[in-house]
C-alpha positions, -999 to 999 in steps of 0.1 A, spaced: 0 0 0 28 24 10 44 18 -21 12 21 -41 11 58 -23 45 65 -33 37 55 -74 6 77 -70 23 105 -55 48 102 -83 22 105 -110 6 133 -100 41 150 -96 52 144 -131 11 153 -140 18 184 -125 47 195 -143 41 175 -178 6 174 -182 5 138 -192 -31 134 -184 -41 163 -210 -13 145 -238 -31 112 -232 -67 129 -237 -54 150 -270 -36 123 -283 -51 84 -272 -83 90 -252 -101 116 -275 -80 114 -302 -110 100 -327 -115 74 -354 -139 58 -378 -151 27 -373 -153 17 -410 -122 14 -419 -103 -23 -420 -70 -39 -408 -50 -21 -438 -54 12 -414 -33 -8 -387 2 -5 -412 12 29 -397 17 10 -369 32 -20 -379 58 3 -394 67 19 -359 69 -12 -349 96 -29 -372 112 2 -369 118 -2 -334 130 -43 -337 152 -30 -359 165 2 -338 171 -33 -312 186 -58 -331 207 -31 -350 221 -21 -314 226 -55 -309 246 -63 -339 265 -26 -335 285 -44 -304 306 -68 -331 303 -50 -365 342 -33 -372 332 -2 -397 366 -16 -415 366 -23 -455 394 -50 -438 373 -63 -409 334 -57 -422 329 -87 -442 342 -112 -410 329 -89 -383 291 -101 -400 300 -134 -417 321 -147 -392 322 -133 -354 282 -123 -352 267 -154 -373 294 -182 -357 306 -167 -324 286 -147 -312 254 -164 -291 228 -161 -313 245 -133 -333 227 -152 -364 194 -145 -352 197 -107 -346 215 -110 -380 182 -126 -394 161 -102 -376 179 -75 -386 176 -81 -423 141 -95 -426 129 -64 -412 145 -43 -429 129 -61 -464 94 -68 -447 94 -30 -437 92 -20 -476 63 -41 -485 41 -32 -454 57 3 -465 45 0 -503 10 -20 -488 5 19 -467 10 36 -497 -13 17 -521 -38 18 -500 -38 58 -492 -35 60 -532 -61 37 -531 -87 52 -504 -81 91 -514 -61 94 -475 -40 124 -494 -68 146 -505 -88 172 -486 -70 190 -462 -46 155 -455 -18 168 -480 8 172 -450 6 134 -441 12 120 -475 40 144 -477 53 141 -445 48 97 -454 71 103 -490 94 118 -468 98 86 -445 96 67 -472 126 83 -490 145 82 -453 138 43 -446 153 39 -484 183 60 -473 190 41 -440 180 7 -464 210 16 -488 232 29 -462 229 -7 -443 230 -26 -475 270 -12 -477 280 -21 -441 282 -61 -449 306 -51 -472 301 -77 -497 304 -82 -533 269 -64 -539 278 -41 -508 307 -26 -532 293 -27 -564 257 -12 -556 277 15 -539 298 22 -568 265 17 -590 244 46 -569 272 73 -557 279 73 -596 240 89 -601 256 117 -584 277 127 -611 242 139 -630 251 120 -660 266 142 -686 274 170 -661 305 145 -651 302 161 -617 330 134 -602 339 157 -577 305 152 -559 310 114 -565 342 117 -544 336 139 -517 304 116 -510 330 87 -507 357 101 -495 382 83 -520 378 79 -557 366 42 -548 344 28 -520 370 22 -493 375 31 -454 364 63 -454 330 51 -478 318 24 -452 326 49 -423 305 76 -434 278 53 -442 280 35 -415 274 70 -397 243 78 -412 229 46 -407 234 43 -373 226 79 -360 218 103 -386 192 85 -407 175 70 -378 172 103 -359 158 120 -391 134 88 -393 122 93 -356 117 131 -363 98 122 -395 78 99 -377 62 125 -350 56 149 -379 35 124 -395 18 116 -368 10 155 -358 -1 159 -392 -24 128 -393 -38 144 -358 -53 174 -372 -74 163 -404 -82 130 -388 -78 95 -401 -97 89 -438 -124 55 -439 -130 29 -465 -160 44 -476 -147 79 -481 -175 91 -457 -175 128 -446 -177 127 -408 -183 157 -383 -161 143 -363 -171 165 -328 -207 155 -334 -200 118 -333 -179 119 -301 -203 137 -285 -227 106 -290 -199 86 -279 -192 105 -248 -229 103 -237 -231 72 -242 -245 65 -274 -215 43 -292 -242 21 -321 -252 59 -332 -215 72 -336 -191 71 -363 -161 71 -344 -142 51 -313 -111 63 -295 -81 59 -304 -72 45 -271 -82 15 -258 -109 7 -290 -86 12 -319 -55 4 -306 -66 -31 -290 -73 -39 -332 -42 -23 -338 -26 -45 -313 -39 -78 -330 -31 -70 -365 7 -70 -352 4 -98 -337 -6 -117 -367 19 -95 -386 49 -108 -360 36 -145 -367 40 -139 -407 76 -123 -394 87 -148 -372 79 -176 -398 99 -157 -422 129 -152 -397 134 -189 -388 123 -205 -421 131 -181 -450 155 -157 -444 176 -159 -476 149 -136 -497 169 -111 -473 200 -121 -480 218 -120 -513 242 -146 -518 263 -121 -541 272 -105 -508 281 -135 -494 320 -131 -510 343 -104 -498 338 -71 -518 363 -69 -545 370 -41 -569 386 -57 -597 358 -82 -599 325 -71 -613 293 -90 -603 280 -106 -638 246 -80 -627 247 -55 -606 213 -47 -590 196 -32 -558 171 -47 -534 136 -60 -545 120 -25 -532 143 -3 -553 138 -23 -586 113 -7 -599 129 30 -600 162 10 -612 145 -3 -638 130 29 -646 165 44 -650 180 15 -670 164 19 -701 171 50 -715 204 63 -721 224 83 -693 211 115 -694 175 104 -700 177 81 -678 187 103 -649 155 125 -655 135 95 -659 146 81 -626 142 117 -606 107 118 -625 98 87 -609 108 103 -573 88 132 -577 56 118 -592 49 102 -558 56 136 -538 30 157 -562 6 132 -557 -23 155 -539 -14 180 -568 -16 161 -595 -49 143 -585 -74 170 -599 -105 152 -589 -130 167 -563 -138 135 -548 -121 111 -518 -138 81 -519 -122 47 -529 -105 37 -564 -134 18 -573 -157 44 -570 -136 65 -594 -142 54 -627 -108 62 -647 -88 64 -619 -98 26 -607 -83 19 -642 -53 41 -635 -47 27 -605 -49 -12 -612 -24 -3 -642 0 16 -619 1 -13 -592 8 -41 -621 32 -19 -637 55 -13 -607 52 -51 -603 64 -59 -638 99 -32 -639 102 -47 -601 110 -84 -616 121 -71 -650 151 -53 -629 160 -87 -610 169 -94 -645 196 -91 -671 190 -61 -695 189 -80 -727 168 -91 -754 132 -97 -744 134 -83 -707 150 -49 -721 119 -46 -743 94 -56 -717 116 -31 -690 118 0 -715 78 -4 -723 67 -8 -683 93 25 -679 76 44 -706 40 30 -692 51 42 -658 57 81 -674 26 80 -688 3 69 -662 16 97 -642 14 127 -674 -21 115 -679 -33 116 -641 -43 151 -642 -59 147 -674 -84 117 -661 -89 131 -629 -95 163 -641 -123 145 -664 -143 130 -630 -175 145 -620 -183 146 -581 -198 116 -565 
């Protein structure tokens, strides 16, 4: 009891001076939500999630890593995965995450494409959401280095060389970005930097400024439904919960929240003792090597679509073709003309346009796992140009829709 007292008196202390009772009634007790939406609403929280097994497991495997283009390769392949006490799993962990984050990643975007979740008033959290996205994809790369493997060294070489802007032959840029005219000490340092501290702080950041921004506008439904949000938690408050269109964020939503992960961690889990090579390239499994080229060079499966996008085309065009690609998903709000935000399928052209976009992203994704020739480099250049259309003719269609 005394010690109950003591807890109490500590609370109200820290209530006192922090307010936490007023920040859990802004953001978890009254902070409101529909009740028609489904589980693919619960992938903003997955994401936090991963991110934090991987913020553990990464401190985990930062005890034995050596930042050394002499020591990297055996710090991983041979002092965590063989000496170290279950260094393989946080190895496993580690890597599976950081793959699995991408498609629950690409499964939030689709589905905010999909539901309208960036239109009226919500044009800060798609925004704010490209901006994590292009962060996890930094901190992705910048990790994909540290193994320093065979693929470690030549996808570096591969993407610092973007930097030169093509025909611009900026190779001064190139250099100063890795320190030496080749990947080398000073290369796996810096990256090993960002990816530890820099990137992850920036995704942290990123991460409270979408979830201010998501505060204010309130979360979209499946139905697209226009809800007067203080209306229906005043129903709720007094009582009358079948009548209301929304439930709190805290305990209702999150408690759905909270069983969608756990199915999500059984799907991860499976994946971490039972298929973990998808994760691991087995190109990166021999010491990096710089007068030995990989017979193909490519990235992860959740870059292949804008590497396939800049393969194509010759350098220059290829270069605007692949920034092109970068920027379409940022304009989004600004580009979608149409007065409505209900779902694809109640969109007419844009249902169409979005089907088209989903299977072409799908098709440059496996046409960039393989080798550019004959066939494939047909099939890659026509899903690149496809891709440049869909996106010059959004405004165009959506512009075209009359209001549901």
């Amino acid at each position: 009891m005394a010690n109950f007292e003591k807890a109490k008196s500590l609370g109200d202390w820290m209530n006192q001076r922090l307010g936490l009772d007023t920040v859990m009634r802004v953001m978890a007790y009254e902070y409101w939500i529909p009740k028609n939406i489904n589980f693919l609403w619960a992938m903003g929280m997955i994401l936090a999630m991963m991110f934090g097994v991987m913020l553990v497991s990464g401190i985990f495997l930062l005890m034995y890593y050596k930042p050394d283009a002499a020591l990297a390769f055996d710090s991983v392949n041979y002092t965590i995965m063989t000496e170290v006490g279950y260094g393989w799993l946080w190895r496993h962990v580690h890597g599976v995450a950081a793959s699995v984050v991408f498609l629950v990643i690409y499964i939030h975007m689709f589905t905010g494409i999909y539901y309208g979740s960036y239109k009226k008033g919500r044009e800060m959290i798609w925004i704010t959401g490209m901006l994590l996205f292009v962060t996890f994809s930094a901190e992705a790369f910048s990790g994909y280095m540290l193994p320093w493997g065979q693929m470690s060294y030549w996808a570096g070489m591969v993407i610092t060389n973007l930097f030169s802007f093509g025909s611009l032959e900026l190779n001064g840029v190139v250099e100063w970005i890795r320190g030496d005219y080749v990947p080398g000490d000073a290369f796996i340092l810096r990256f090993f930097m960002l990816h530890v501290l820099l990137l992850p702080l920036a995704i942290m950041a990123l991460i409270g400024l979408h979830f201010g921004a998501l505060r204010i506008p309130h979360v979209n439904n499946q139905d697209g439904e226009e809800i007067d949000f203080d209306e229906a938690a005043k129903l709720y408050k007094e009582g009358k919960k079948k009548e209301s269109k929304v439930i709190p964020f805290h305990p209702v939503f999150l408690s759905k929240d909270v069983f969608v992960m756990g199915v999500f961690l059984i799907f991860f889990f499976y994946l971490v003792f039972y298929h973990y090579g998808f994760a691991l390239d087995p190109v990166n499994f021999d010491p990096a090597d710089g007068l030995k080229t990989p017979a193909h060079i490519y990235p992860e499966w959740y870059f292949l679509w804008s590497y396939e996008i800049l393969r194509p085309f010759s350098k220059d065009i290829g270069l605007i073709a692949f920034g092109f690609a970068q920027v379409a998903f940022f304009l989004l709000p600004f580009l979608d003309k149409s007065p409505n935000a209900v779902p694809a399928s109640r969109r007419g052209l844009f249902n169409i346009w979005f089907w088209v976009m989903l299977v072409d992203m799908i098709v440059l994704s496996v046409m960039g796992k393989l080798p550019p020739e004959g066939a494939w480099n047909v099939i890659g250049l026509l899903s690149a140009l496809t891709f440049i259309g869909l996106w010059i003719a959004l405004p165009i269609i959506t512009k075209l829709e009359k209001k549901v």
